[in-house]
C-alpha positions as CSV (number, residue, x, y, z in Angstrom):
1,X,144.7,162.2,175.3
2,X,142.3,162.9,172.3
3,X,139.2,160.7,172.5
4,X,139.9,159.0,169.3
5,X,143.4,158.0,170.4
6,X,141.8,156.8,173.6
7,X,139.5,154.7,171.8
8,X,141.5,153.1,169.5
9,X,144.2,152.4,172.6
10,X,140.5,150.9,173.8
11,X,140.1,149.0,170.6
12,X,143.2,147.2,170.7
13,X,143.5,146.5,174.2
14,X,140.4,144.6,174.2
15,X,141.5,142.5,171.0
16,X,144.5,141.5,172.8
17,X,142.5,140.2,175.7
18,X,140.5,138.5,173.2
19,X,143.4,137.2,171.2
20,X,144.9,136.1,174.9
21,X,141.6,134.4,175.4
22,X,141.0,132.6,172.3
23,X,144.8,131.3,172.2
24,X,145.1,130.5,175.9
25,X,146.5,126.9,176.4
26,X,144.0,124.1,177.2
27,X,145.0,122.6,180.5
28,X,146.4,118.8,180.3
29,X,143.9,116.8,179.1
30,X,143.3,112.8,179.8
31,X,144.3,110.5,177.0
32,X,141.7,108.1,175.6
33,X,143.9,105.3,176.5
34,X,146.8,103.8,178.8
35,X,150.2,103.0,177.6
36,X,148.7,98.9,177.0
37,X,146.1,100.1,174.9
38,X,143.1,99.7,177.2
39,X,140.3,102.7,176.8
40,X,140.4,104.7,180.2
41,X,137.8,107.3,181.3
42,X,138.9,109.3,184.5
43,X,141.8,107.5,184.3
44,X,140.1,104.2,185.0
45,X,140.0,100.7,182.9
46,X,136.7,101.1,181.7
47,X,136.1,97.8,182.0
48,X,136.7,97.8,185.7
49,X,135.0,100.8,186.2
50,X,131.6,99.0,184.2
51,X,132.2,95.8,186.5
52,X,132.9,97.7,189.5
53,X,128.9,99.9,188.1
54,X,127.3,96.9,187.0
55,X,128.0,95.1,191.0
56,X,126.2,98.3,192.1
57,X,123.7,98.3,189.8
58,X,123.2,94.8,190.7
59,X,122.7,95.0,194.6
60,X,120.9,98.3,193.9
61,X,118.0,96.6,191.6
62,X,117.8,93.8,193.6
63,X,117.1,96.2,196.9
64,X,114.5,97.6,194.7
65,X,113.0,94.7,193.7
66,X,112.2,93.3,197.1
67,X,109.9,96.2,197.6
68,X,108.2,96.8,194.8
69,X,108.5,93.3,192.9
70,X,106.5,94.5,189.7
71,X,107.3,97.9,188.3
72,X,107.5,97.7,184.4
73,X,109.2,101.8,184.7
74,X,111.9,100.4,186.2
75,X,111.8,97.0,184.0
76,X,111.9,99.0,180.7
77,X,114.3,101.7,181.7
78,X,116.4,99.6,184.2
79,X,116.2,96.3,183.8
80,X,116.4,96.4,180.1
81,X,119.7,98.4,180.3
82,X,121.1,96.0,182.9
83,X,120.4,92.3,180.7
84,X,122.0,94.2,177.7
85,X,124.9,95.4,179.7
86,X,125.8,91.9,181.4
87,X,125.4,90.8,177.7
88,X,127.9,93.3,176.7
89,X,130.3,92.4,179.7
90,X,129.7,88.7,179.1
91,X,131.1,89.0,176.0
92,X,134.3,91.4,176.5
93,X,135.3,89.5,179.8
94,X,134.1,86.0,178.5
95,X,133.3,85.9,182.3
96,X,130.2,83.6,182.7
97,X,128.7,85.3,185.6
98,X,127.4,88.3,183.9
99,X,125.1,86.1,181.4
100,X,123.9,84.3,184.3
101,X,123.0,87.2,186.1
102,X,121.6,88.7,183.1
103,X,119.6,84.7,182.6
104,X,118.4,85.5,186.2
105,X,116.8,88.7,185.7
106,X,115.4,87.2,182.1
107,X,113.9,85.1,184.5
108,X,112.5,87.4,186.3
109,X,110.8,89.2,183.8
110,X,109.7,86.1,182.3
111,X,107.8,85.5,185.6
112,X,106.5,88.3,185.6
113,X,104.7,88.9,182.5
114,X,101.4,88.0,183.0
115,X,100.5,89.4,186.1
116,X,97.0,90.6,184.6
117,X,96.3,86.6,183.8
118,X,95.0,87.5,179.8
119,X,97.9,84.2,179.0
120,X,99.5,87.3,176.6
121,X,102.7,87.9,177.8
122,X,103.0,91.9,178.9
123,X,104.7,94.6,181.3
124,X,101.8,96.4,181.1
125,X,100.9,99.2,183.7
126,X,97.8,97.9,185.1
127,X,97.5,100.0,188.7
128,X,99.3,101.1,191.4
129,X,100.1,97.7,192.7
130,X,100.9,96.2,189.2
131,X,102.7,99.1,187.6
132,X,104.5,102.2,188.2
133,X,101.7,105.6,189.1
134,X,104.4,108.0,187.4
135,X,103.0,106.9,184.1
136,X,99.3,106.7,184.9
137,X,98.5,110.0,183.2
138,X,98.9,108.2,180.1
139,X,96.0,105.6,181.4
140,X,96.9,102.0,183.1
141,X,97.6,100.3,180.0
142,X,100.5,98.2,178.0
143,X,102.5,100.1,176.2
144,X,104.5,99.1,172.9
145,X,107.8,101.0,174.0
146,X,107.9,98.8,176.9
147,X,107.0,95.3,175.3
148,X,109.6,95.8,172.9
149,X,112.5,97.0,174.7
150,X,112.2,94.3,176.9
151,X,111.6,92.2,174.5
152,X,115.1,92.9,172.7
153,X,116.5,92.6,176.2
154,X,115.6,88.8,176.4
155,X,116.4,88.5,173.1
156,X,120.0,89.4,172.9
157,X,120.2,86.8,175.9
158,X,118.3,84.4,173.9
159,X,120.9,85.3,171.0
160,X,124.1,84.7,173.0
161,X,123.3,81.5,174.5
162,X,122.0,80.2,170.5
163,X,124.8,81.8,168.7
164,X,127.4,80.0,171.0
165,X,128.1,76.0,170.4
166,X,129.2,75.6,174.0
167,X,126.3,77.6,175.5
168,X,123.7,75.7,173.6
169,X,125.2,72.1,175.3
170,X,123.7,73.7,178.4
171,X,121.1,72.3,178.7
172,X,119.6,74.2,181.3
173,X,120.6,77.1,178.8
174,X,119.6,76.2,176.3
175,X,116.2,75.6,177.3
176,X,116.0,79.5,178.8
177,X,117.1,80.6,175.6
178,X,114.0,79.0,173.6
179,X,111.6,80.2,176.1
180,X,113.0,84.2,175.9
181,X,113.1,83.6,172.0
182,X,108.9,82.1,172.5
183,X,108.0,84.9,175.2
184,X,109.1,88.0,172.8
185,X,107.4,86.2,169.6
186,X,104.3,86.5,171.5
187,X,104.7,89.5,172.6
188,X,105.3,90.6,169.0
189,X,102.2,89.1,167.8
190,X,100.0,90.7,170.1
191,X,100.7,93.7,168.7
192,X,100.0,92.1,165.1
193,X,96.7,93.9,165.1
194,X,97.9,97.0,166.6
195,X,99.0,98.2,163.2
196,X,98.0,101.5,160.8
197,X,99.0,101.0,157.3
198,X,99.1,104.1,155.0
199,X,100.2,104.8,151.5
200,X,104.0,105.2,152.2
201,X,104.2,102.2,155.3
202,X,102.8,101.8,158.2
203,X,103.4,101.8,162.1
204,X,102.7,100.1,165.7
205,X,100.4,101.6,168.0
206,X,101.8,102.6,171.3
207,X,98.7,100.4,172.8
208,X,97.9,96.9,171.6
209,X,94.5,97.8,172.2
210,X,94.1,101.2,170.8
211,X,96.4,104.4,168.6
212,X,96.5,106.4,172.3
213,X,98.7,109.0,171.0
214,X,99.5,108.4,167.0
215,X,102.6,107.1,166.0
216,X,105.6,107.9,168.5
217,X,108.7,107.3,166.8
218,X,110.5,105.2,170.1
219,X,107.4,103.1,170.6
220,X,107.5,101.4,167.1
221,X,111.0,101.4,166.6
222,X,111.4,99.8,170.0
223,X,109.0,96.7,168.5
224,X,110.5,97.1,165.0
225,X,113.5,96.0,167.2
226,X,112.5,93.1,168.7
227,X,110.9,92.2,165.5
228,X,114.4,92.3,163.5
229,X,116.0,90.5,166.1
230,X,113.3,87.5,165.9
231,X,114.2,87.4,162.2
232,X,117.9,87.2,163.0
233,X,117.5,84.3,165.1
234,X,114.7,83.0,163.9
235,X,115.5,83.4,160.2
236,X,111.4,83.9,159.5
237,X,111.2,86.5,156.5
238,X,108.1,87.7,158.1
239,X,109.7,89.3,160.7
240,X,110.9,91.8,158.4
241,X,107.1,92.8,156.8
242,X,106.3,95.4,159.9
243,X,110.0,96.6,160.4
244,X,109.9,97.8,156.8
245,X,106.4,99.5,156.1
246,X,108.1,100.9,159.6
247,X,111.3,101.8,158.5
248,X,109.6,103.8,154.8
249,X,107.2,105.3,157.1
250,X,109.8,106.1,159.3
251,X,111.8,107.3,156.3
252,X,109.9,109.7,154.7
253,X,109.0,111.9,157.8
254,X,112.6,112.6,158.4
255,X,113.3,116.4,157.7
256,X,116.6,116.8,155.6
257,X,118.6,119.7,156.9
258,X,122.6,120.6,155.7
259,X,123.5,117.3,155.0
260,X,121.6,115.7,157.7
261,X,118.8,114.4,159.2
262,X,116.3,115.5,162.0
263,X,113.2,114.3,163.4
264,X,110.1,114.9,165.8
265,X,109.4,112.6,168.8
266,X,106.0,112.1,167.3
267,X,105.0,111.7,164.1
268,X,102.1,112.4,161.7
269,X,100.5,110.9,158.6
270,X,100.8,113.9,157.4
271,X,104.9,114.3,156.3
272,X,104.5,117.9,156.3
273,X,103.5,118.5,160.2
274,X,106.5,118.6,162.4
275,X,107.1,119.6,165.4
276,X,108.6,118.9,168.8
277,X,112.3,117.4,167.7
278,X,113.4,114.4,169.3
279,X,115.6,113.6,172.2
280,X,119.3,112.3,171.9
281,X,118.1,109.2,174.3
282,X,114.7,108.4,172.8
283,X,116.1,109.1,169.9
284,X,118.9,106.4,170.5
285,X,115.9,103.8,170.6
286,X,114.9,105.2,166.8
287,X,118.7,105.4,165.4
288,X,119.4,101.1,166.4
289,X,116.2,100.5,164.4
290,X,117.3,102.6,161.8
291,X,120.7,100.8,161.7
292,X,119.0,97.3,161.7
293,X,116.9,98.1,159.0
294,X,119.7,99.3,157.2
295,X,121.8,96.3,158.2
296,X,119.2,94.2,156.5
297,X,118.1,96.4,154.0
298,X,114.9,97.7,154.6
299,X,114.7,101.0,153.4
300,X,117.3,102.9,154.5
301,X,120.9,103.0,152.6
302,X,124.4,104.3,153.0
303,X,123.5,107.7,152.6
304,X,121.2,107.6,155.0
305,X,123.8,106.4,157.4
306,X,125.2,108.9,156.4
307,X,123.4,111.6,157.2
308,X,122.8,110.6,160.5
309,X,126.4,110.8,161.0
310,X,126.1,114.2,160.1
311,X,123.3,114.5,162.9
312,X,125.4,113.6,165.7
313,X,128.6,116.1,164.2
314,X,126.5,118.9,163.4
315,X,124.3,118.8,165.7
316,X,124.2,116.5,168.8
317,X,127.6,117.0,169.4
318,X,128.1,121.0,170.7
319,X,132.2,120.8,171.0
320,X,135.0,120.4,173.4
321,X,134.3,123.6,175.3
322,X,130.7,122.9,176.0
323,X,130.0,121.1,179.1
324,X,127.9,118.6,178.6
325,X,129.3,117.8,175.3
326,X,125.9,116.9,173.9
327,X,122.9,118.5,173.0
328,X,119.2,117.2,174.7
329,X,117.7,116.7,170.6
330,X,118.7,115.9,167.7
331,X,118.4,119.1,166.8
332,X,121.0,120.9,168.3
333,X,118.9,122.3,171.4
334,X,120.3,122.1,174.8
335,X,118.1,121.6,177.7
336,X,119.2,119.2,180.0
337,X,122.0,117.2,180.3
338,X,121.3,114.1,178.1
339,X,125.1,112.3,178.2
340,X,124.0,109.5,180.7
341,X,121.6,108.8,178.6
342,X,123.5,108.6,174.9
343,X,124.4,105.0,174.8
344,X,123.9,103.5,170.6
345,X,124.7,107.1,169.3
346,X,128.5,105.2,169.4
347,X,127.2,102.5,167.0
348,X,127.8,105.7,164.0
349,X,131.6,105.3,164.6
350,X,131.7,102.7,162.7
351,X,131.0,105.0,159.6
352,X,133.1,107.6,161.2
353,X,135.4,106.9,163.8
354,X,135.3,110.4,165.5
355,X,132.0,110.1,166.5
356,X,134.0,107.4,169.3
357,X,136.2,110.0,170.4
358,X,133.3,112.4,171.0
359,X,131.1,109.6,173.0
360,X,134.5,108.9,175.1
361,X,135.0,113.0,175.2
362,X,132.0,113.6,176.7
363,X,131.9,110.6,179.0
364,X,135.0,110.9,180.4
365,X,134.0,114.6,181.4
366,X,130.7,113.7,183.2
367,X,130.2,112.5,186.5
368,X,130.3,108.7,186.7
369,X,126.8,107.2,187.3
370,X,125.3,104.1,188.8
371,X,122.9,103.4,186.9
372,X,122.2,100.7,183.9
373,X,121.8,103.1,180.7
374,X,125.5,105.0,181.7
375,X,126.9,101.0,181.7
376,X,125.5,100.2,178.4
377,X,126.8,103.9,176.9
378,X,130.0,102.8,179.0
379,X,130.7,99.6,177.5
380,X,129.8,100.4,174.1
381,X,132.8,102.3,174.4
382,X,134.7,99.2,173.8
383,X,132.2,97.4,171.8
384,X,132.8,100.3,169.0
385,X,136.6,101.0,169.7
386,X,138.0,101.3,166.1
387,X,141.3,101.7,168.0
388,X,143.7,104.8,168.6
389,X,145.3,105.5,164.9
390,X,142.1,105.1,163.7
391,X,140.0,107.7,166.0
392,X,143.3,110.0,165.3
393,X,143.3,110.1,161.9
394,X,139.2,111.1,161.6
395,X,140.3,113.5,164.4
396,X,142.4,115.0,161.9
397,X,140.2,114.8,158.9
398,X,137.4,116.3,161.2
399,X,139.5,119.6,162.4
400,X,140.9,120.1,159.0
401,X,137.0,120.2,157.6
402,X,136.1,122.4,160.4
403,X,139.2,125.1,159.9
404,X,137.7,125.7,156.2
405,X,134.2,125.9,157.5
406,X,132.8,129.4,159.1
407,X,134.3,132.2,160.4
408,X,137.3,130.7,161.7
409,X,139.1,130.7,157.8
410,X,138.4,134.9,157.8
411,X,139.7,135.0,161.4
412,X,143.4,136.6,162.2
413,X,144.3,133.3,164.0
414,X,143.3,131.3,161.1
415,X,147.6,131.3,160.1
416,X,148.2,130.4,164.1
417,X,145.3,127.2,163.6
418,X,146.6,126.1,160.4
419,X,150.5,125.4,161.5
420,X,149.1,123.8,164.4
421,X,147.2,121.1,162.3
422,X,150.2,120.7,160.1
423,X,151.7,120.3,163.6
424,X,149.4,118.1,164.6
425,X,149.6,115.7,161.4
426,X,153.2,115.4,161.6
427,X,153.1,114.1,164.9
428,X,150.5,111.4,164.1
429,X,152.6,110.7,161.2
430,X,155.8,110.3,163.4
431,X,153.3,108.0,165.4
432,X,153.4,110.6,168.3
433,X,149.1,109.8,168.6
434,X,149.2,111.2,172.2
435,X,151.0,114.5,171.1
436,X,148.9,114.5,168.3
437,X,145.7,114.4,170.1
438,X,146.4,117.1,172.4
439,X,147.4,119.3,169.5
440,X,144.3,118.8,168.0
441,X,142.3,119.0,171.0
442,X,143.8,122.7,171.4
443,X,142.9,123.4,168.3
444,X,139.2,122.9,168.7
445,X,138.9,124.9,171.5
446,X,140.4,127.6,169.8
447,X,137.6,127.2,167.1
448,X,135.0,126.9,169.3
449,X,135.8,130.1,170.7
450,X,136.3,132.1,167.4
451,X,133.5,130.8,166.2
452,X,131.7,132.2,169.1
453,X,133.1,135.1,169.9
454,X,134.2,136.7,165.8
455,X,131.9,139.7,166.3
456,X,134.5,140.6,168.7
457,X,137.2,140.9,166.8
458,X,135.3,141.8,163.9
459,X,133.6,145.5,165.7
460,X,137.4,145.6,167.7
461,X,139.0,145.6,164.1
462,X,136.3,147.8,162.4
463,X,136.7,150.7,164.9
464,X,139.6,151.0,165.1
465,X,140.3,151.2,160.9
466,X,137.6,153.6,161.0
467,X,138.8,155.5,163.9
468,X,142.5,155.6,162.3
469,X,140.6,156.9,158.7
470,X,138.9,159.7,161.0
471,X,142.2,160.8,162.2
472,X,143.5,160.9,158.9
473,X,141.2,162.5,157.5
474,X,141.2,165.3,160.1
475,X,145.2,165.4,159.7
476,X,145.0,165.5,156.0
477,X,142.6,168.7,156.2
478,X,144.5,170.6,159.3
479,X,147.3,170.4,156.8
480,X,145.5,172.0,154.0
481,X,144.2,174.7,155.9
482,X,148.2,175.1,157.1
């Protein structure tokens, strides 16, 4: 066979394998929720999967805590997680025993927060016996991040039990509640001198004592917080001072990029350094300040929100075909898997309601885990649901934007993708959601893969139409010379 035959045979062989695997059936995939309506993941209620977690968690804190009784580590990233979880189930179930157990380990962090004897309530890392040695390269000190997100903690129990007419009867409640809401308003004002004002805001130190590092972007939203949720219940205007020289200072060191927002883990007085982007579970701490500011207007607006929307579908979220589903920053970089971690990101649905289908997505793929931050990510799922037609229909209006964006539109499959979503629609209009979703679902992954693998059919394509003009050519002159 003449080589140029041979190569062109060559040529299309290997676009049909790639046509074969761009358009190769996804297998069956779960459905968000049972025929009653309730979210699933693996199948599962999730809200009997999160109480069947949170018993675990439970037993498996309490087995910690009879060894080690003081370790602020695992009281800011455990504990924390745990009280706003039972919150969280509290409220779904109405069940009473989650808020006592979360009341019971308020408690316990309410004893324990003075264990240097200063009368300032702290979770400070002090040494090895009062604190947690995986952190001592940062010095034995207090640390903002800590105060406040453990702070919020007894807050949103303090809130619960204040907000609810029956739960304020009790007395015994009641009483807990005032002395959460008193502990966290001191913590807050011992950081009151901790505090560098510039020209456009200002921020927390990390330390109450002294700016260690400069100003990290979790460790003053974390106060910024607790500071907004002392104003909530407390109704004191003053509250809202710090959070918005926070929330401007904040504001202005974001980096605008496409239509959406990214930022650095630390920042600098200087807006124009920038450097070392922020991780998705850090960087949850920074978006629910941003959201409460916004919420009480302080700074940040709708288009704001916005863009931050655009963060998470642009670039936090990496598509059905990636596994994990989520990038580590905000970015867009991968390097570690960050989805047990992701819990507020959900809180964006509410602007647009496919963010919740890509939080359940990537959940529902992932390994279940045992541990306080998955529960909160896990129940938010049904603190956010927008329910089914809703997360359909922003399915659609997100795959019919995606079709007309990048290669896929100059793409041979491109006719194949468009009667699909026409497909797809039709079914959600016939009220077919289920169908619908899977359609859709397909439909991504055949983008995904276009949009990853074009150059292939673009070189396939290529050589062969200039291997067929060769040809041609070299007939057309054989002729002449005939």
């Amino acid at each position: 066979m003449d080589k140029r035959l041979f190569f062109i045979v060559l040529m299309i062989f290997l676009l049909i394998i790639y046509y074969i695997y761009v358009l190769f059936p996804v297998s069956m995939m779960d459905f968000l929720v049972s025929n009653n309506g309730e979210v699933l993941i693996h199948g599962e209620r999730v809200i009997e999967l999160s109480e069947e977690i949170a018993e675990k968690v439970w037993v498996s804190y309490n087995r910690y805590l009879s060894r080690k009784p003081y370790d602020p580590g695992l009281f800011a990233w455990g504990i924390q997680y745990e009280i706003r979880s039972y919150v969280l189930l509290y409220k779904i179930t109405n069940d009473l025993k989650w808020l006592l157990r979360a009341v019971k380990r308020c408690d316990y962090l309410v004893r324990y927060s003075d264990v240097n004897g200063d009368g300032i309530p702290s979770w400070g890392n002090y040494n090895s016996t009062y604190g947690n040695d995986r952190y001592a390269s940062e010095g034995y000190r207090e640390f903002s991040v800590w105060d406040g997100v453990i702070s919020t903690a007894l807050l949103d129990v303090s809130q619960t039990i204040l907000d609810d007419p029956r739960l304020r009867e009790n007395e015994t409640l009641f009483c807990r509640a005032m002395e959460y809401l008193d502990v966290s308003r001191r913590v807050v004002e011992h950081y009151r001198d901790a505090w560098t004002s510039v020209s456009d805001g200002g921020y927390y130190w990390d330390s109450p004592r002294e700016d260690v590092v400069g100003p990290i972007v979790n460790r003053f939203s974390a106060l910024g917080i607790a500071e907004i949720k002392l104003y909530e219940i407390a109704g004191d205007d003053s509250y809202l001072e710090r959070p918005q020289a926070m929330a401007m200072f904040l504001k202005n060191r974001l980096r605008y990029v496409d239509g959406c927002y990214v930022w650095t883990y630390r920042l600098s007085v200087d807006v124009t350094s920038f450097k070392g982007y922020e991780d998705i579970s850090h960087g949850a701490i920074d978006l629910e300040f941003m959201l409460l500011s916004y919420r009480y207007g302080l700074v940040f607006n709708g288009t704001d929100i916005e863009r931050l929307t655009c963060t998470y579908t642009k670039y936090i979220w990496l598509g059905f075909s990636f596994r994990p589903h989520l990038a580590t920053r905000v970015s867009g970089e991968y390097t570690a898997d960050y989805v047990p971690y992701s819990r507020n990101w959900i809180m964006l649905s509410e602007v647009n309601p496919v963010i919740w289908l890509f939080q359940w997505y990537a959940l529902n793929d992932h390994d279940i885990m045992y541990n306080a931050c998955y529960l909160q990510g896990l129940l938010q799922l049904l603190s956010y649901y927008p329910r089914i037609g809703k997360v359909i229909e922003s399915f659609v209006n997100y795959t019919k934007v995606i079709i007309n964006k990048g290669v896929v539109k100059y793409s041979l499959s491109s006719f194949y993708v468009e009667s699909l979503v026409d497909k797809a629609i039709k079914q959600f209009e016939n009220g077919d959601v289920e169908e619908a979703y899977r359609t859709l679902i397909y439909v991504n992954f055949i983008v995904e893969k276009v949009q990853r693998y074009f150059f292939v059919e673009v070189v396939s394509l290529l050589l062969i139409i200039l291997l067929l003009f060769y040809i041609l050519v070299g007939y057309l002159r054989s002729e002449k010379n005939v």
